[in-house]
LOFI-664965 format. One line per 4 residues: number of its first residue (from 1); for each residue y, x, z of N, C-alpha, C. Coordinates in steps of 0.1 Angstrom, whole numbers. Layout:
NUM	Y:X:Z:Y:X:Z:Y:X:Z ~ ...
***
This chain:
1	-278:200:-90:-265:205:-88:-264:219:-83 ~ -254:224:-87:-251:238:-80:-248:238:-65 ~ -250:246:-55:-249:248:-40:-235:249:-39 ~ -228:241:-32:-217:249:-24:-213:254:-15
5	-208:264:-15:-212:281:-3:-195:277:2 ~ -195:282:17:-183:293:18:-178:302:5 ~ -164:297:3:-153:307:-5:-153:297:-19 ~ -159:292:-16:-161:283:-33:-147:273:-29
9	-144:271:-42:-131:259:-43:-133:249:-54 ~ -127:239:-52:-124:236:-62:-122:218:-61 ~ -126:206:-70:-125:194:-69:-143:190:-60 ~ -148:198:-60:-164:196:-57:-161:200:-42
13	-157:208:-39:-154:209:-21:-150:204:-16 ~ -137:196:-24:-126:187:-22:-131:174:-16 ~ -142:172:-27:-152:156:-24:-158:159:-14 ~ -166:171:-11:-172:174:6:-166:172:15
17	-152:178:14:-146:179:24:-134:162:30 ~ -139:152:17:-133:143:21:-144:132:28 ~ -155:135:19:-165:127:27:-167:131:42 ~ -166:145:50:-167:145:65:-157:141:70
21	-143:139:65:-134:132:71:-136:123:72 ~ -142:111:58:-144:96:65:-153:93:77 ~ -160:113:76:-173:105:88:-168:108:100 ~ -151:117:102:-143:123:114:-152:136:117
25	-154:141:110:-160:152:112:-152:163:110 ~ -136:157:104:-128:171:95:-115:163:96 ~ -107:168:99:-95:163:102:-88:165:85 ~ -80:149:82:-75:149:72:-67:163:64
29	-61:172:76:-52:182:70:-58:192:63 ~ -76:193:68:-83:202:69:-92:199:52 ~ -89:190:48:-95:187:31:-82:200:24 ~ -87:209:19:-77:220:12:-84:222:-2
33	-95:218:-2:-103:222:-15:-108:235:-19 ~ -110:245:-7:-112:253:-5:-128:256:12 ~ -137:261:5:-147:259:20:-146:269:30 ~ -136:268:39:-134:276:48:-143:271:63
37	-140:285:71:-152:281:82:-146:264:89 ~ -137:261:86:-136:247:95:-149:239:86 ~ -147:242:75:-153:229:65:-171:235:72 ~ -174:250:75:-187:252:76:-193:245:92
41	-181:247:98:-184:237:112:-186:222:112 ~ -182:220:101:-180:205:102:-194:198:92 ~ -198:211:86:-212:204:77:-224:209:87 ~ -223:220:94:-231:219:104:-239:210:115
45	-224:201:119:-219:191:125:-229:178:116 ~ -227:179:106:-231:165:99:-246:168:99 ~ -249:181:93:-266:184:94:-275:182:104 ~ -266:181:115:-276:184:133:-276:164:133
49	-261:158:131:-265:144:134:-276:136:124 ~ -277:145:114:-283:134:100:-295:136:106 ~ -305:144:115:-315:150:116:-316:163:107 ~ -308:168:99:-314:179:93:-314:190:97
53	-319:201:90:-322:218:92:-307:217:92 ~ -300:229:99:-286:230:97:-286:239:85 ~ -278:234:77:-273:242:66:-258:252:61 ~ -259:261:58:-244:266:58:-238:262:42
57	-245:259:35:-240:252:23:-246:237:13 ~ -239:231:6:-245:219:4:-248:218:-11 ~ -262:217:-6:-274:216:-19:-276:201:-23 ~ -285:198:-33:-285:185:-36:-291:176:-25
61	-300:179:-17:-304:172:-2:-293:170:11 ~ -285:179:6:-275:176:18:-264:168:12 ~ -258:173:0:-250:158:-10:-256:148:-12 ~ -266:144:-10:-270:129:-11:-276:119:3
65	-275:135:10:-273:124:27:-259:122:28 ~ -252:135:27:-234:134:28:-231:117:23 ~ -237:114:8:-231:102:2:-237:93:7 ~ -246:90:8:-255:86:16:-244:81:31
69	-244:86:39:-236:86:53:-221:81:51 ~ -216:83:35:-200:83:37:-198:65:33 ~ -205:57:29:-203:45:21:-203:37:33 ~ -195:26:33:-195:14:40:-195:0:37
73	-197:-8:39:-203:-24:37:-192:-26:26 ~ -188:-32:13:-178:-36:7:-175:-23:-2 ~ -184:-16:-4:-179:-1:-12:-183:-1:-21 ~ -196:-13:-24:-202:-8:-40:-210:-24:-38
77	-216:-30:-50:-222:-42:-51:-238:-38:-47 ~ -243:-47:-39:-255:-46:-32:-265:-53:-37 ~ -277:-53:-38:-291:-61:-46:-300:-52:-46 ~ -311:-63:-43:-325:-58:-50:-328:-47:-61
81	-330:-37:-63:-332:-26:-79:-343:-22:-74 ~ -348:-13:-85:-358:-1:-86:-352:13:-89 ~ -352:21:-84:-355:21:-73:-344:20:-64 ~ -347:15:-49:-340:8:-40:-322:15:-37
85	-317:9:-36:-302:11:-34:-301:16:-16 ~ -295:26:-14:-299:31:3:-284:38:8 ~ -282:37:18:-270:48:21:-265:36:37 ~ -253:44:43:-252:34:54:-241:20:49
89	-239:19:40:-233:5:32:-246:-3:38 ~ -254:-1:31:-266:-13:35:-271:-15:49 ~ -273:-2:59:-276:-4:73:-265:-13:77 ~ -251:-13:74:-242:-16:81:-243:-35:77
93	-251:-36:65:-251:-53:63:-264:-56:69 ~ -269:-46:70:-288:-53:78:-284:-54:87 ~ -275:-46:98:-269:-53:113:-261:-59:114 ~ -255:-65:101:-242:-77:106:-252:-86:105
97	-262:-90:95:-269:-102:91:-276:-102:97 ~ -286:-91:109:-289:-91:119:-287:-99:131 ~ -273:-94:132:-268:-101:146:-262:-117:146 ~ -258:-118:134:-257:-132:131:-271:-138:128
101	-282:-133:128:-298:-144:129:-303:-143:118 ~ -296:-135:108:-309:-134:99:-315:-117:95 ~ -327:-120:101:-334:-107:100:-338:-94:94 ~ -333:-89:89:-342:-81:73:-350:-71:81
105	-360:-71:91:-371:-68:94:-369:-51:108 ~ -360:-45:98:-358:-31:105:-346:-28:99 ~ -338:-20:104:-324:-13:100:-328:1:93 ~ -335:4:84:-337:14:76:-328:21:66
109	-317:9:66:-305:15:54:-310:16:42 ~ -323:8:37:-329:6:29:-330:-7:23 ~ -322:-14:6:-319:-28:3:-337:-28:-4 ~ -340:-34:6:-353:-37:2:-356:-57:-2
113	-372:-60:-5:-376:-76:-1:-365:-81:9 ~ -370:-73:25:-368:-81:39:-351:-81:36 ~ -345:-77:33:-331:-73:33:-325:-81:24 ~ -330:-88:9:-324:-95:2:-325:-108:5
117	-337:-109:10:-344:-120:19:-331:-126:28 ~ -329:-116:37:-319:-121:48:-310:-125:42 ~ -304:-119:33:-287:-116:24:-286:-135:26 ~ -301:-136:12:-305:-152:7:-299:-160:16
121	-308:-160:27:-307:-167:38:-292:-174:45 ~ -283:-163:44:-272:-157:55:-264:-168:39 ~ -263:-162:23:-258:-170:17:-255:-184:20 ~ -273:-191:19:-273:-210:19:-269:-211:29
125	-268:-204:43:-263:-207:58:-244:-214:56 ~ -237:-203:48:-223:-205:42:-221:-209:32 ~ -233:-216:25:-228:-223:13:-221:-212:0 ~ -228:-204:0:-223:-193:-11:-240:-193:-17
129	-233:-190:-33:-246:-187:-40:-258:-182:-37 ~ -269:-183:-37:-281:-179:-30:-282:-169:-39 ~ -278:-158:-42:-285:-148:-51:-289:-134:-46 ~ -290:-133:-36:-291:-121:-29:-286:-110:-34
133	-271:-111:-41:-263:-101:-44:-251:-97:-34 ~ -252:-95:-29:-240:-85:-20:-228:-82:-26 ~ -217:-87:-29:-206:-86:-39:-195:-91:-29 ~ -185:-91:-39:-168:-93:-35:-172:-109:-23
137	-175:-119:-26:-172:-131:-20:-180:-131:-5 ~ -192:-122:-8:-204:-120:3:-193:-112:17 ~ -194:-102:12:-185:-95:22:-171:-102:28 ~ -166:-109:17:-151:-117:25:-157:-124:36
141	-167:-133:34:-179:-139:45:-182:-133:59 ~ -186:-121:51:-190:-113:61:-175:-108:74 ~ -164:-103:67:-155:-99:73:-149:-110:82 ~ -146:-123:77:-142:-136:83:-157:-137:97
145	-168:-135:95:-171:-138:107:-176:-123:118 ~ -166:-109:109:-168:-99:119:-166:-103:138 ~ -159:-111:142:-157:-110:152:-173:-118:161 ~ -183:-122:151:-196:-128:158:-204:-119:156
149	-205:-104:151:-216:-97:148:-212:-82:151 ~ -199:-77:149:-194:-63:151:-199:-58:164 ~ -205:-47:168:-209:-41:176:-219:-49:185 ~ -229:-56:178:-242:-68:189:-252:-65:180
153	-263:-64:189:-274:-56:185:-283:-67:175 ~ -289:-61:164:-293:-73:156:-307:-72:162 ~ -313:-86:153:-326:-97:159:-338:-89:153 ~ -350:-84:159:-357:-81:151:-376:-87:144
157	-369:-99:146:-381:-108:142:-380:-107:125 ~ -392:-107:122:-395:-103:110:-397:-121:106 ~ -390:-123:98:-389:-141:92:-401:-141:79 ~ -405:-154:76:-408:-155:63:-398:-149:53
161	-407:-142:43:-398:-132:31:-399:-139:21 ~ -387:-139:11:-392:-145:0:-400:-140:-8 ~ -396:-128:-17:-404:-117:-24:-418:-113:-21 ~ -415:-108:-7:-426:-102:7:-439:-113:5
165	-435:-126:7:-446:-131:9:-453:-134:-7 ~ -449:-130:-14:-460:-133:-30:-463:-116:-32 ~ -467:-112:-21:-467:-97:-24:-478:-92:-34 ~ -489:-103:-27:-504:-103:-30:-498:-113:-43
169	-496:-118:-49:-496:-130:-54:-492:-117:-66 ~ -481:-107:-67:-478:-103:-76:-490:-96:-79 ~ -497:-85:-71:-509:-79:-75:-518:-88:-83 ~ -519:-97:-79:-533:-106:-82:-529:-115:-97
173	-520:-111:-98:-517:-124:-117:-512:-112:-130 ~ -517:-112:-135:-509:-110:-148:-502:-116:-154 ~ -488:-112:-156:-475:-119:-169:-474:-109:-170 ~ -466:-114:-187:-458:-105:-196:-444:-111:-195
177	-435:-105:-189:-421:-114:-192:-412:-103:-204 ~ -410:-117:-213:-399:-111:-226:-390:-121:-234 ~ -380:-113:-235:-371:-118:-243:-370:-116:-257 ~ -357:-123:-261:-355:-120:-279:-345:-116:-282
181	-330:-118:-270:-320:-110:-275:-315:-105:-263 ~ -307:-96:-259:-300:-86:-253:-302:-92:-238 ~ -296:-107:-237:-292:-112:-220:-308:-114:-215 ~ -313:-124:-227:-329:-129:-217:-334:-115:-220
185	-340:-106:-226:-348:-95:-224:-337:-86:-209 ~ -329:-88:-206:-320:-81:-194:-329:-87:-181 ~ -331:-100:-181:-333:-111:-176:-349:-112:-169 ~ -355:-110:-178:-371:-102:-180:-371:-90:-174
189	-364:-81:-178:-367:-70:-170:-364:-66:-156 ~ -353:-69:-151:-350:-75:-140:-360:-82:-130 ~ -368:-94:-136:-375:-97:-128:-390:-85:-129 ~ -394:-80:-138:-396:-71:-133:-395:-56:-124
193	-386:-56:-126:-377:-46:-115:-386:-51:-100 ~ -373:-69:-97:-376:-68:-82:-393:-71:-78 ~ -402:-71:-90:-417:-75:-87:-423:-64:-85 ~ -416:-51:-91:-421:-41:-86:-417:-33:-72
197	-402:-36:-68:-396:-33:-62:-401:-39:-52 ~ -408:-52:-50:-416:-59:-38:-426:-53:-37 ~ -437:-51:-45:-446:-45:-47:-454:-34:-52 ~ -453:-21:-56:-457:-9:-68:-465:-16:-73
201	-472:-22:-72:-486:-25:-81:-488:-39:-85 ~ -477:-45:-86:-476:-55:-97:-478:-59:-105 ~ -486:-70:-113:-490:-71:-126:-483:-72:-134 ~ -467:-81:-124:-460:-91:-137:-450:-81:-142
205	-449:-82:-153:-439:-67:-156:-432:-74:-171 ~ -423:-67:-173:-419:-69:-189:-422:-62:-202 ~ -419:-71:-212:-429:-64:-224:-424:-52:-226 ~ -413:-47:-223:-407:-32:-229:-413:-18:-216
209	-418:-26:-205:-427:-13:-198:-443:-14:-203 ~ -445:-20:-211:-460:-20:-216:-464:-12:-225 ~ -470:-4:-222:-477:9:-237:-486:6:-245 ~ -493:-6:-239:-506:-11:-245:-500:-28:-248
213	-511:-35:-259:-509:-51:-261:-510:-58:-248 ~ -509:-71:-246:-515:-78:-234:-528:-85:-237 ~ -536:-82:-228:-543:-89:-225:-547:-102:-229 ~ -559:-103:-232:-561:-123:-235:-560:-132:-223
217	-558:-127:-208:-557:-132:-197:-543:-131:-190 ~ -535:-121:-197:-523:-122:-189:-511:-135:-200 ~ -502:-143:-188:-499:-154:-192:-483:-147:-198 ~ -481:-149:-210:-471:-148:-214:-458:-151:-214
221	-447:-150:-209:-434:-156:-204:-420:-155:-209 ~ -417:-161:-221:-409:-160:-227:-401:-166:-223 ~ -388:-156:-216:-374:-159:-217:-364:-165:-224 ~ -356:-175:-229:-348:-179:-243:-337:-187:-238
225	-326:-186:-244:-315:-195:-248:-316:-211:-255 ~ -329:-211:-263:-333:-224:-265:-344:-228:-267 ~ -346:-238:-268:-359:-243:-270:-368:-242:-289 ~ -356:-246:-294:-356:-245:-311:-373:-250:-313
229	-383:-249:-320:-392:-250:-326:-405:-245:-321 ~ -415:-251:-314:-420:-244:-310:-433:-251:-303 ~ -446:-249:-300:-457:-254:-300:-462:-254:-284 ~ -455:-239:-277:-463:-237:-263:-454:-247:-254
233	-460:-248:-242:-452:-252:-235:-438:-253:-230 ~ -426:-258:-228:-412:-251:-229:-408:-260:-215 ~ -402:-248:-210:-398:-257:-194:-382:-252:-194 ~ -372:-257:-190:-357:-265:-193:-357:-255:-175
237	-350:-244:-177:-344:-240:-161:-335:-251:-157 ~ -327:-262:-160:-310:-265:-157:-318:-270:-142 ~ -326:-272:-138:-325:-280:-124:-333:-274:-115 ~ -328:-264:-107:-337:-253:-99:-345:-258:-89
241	-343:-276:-84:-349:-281:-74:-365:-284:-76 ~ -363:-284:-85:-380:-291:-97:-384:-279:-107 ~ -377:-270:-107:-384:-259:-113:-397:-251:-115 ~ -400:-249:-99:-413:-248:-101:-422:-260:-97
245	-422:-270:-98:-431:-279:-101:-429:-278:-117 ~ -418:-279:-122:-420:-279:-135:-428:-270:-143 ~ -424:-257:-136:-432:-243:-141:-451:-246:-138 ~ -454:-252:-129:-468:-251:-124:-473:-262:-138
249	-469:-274:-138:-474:-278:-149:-469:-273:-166 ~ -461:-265:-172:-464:-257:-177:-475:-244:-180 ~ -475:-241:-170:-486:-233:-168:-501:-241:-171 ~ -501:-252:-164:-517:-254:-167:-518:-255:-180
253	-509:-263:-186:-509:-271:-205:-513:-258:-211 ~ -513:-245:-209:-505:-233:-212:-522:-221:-214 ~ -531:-230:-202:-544:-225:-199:-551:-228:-211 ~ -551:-239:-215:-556:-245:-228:-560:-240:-238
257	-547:-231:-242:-547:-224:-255:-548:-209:-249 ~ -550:-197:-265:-551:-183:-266:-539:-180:-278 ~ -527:-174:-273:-528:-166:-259:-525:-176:-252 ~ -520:-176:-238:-516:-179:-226:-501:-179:-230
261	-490:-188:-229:-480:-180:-233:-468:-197:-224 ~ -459:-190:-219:-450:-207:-221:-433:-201:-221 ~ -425:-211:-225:-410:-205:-221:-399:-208:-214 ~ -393:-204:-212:-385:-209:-200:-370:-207:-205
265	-363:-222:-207:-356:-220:-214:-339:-220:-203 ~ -331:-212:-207:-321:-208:-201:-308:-217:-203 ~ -296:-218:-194:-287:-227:-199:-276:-224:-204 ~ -280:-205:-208:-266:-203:-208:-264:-185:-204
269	-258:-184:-205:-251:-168:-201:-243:-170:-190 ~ -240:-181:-184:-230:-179:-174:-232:-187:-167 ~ -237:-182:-152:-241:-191:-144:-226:-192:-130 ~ -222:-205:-127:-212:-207:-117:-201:-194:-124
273	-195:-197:-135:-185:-188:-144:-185:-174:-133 ~ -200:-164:-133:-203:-153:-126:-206:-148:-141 ~ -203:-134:-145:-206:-121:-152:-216:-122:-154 ~ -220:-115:-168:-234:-119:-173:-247:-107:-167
277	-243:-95:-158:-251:-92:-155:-251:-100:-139 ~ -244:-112:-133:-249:-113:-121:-254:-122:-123 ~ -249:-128:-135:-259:-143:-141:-274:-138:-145 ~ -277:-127:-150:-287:-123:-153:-299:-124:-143
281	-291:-116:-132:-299:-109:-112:-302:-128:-111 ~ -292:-132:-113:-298:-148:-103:-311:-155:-111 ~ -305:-151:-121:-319:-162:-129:-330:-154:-127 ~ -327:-145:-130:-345:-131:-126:-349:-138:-111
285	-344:-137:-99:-346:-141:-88:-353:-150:-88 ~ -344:-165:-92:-350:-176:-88:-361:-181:-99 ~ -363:-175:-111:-375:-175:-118:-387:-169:-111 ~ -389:-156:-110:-395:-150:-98:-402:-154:-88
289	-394:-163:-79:-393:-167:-70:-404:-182:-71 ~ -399:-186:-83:-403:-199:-87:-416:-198:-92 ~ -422:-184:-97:-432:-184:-111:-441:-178:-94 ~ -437:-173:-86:-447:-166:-75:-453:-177:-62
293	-440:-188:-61:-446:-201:-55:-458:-206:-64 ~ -455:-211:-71:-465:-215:-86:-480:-210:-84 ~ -476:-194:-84:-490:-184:-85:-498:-186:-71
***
């Protein structure tokens, strides 16, 4: 991005000058869309608190702590990605989930493992979907029990992780996860995402990050809509309690033959009538989750 200096105008100053207001650093009247010395006192102001060099204009390091600093809990949908989702929206949910007992390790403002981990957790606690997505219904949750967590210092015991703890488990196996049309190859890749996203050096990855064939040792993992015709082993997601037992014996039937390969058949595009990319995140998760107990 281009710098913005003193004397510059326009809709781009406008946006600077409204993000230091949300942070009170600039009085509402003082957004003109023009960068006058109020606006340069007041990024000053924001540079000395963020820890930074003070700056007199805002370059791409200083717009993306500005955005960074201007977001709050309920501003944008939260989850597990690659690379990680960060700004004080998330610090502000690692210390409510914090202080209400469930842990995500350190307050880094970083949606990491420990952090989706807790989300999970704080979910089955209220009986809301386990998916470690941070969305519209999470937050209502959250705001209904602001008066148990608003300004109390969160817990910092590091809990069993979900992700965290198959960390090793990801390093140490090779899969290929893949799909055949648009949702399960979404689905697939995703769960590669958060396997890398728990770990850089992950084996299990999806077929569309592969530059080379697989392996005669890595286990093949096909994603699908149905079962239809088919020789390898085929394990039925509809019942998440028995899943991975189901998945473990799959897998061994699965050792047998060359390649390695088994599939995991889906129930659908639409999980609890949720959107098909949040139906997507959940099934990535709890497959994941299920294929890394297993391992």
């Amino acid at each position: 991005m281009n710098s913005i200096r003193k004397g510059d105008s326009g809709a781009a100053v406008e946006d600077v000058q409204e993000r230091l207001a949300i942070l009170g650093l600039l009085d509402e009247s003082d957004v003109s869309g023009t960068f006058d010395d109020v606006t340069l006192v007041a990024l000053r102001k924001f540079c000395e608190q963020a820890g930074m060099q003070a700056s007199d204009e805002v370059d791409s390091k200083v717009w993306s702590a500005l955005v960074d600093a201007s977001y709050h809990m309920g501003d944008r949908t939260l989850y597990l990605r690659m690379p990680y989702l960060h700004g004080n929206d998330v610090l502000e949910l690692q210390q409510a989930l914090g202080a209400l007992g469930f842990s995500s390790g350190s307050e880094d403002a970083i949606f990491g493992a420990h952090t989706e981990n807790a989300l999970r957790k704080f979910q089955v606690n209220l009986g809301l979907p386990s998916d470690g997505i941070a969305g519209a219904y999470t937050f209502a949750a959250l705001r209904n029990l602001e008066h148990s967590w608003a300004g109390k210092e969160p817990l910092h015991e590091v809990r069993n992780l979900g992700f965290a703890r198959a960390a090793d488990v990801l390093e140490a196996n090779a899969l290929c996860l893949y799909g055949t049309c648009e949702f399960t190859r979404s689905v697939a890749q995703r769960m590669s995402n958060l396997a890398i996203a728990t770990n850089p050096a992950s084996r299990i990855v999806s077929a569309d990050t592969l530059s080379v064939a697989p392996s005669e040792d890595m286990l093949l993992v096909e994603v699908a809509l149905s079962a239809a015709e088919d020789t390898v082993p085929v394990v039925d997601y509809e019942n998440e309690e028995t899943l991975q037992r189901r998945l473990s014996g799959a897998i061994q039937a699965a050792r047998a033959n060359k390649p390695l390969r088994i599939k995991v058949v889906l129930p659908g595009r639409s999980w609890m009538d949720a959107g098909e990319e949040r139906t997507a995140q959940h099934f990535a998760i709890t497959l994941l989750d299920a294929l890394c107990a297993v391992l």
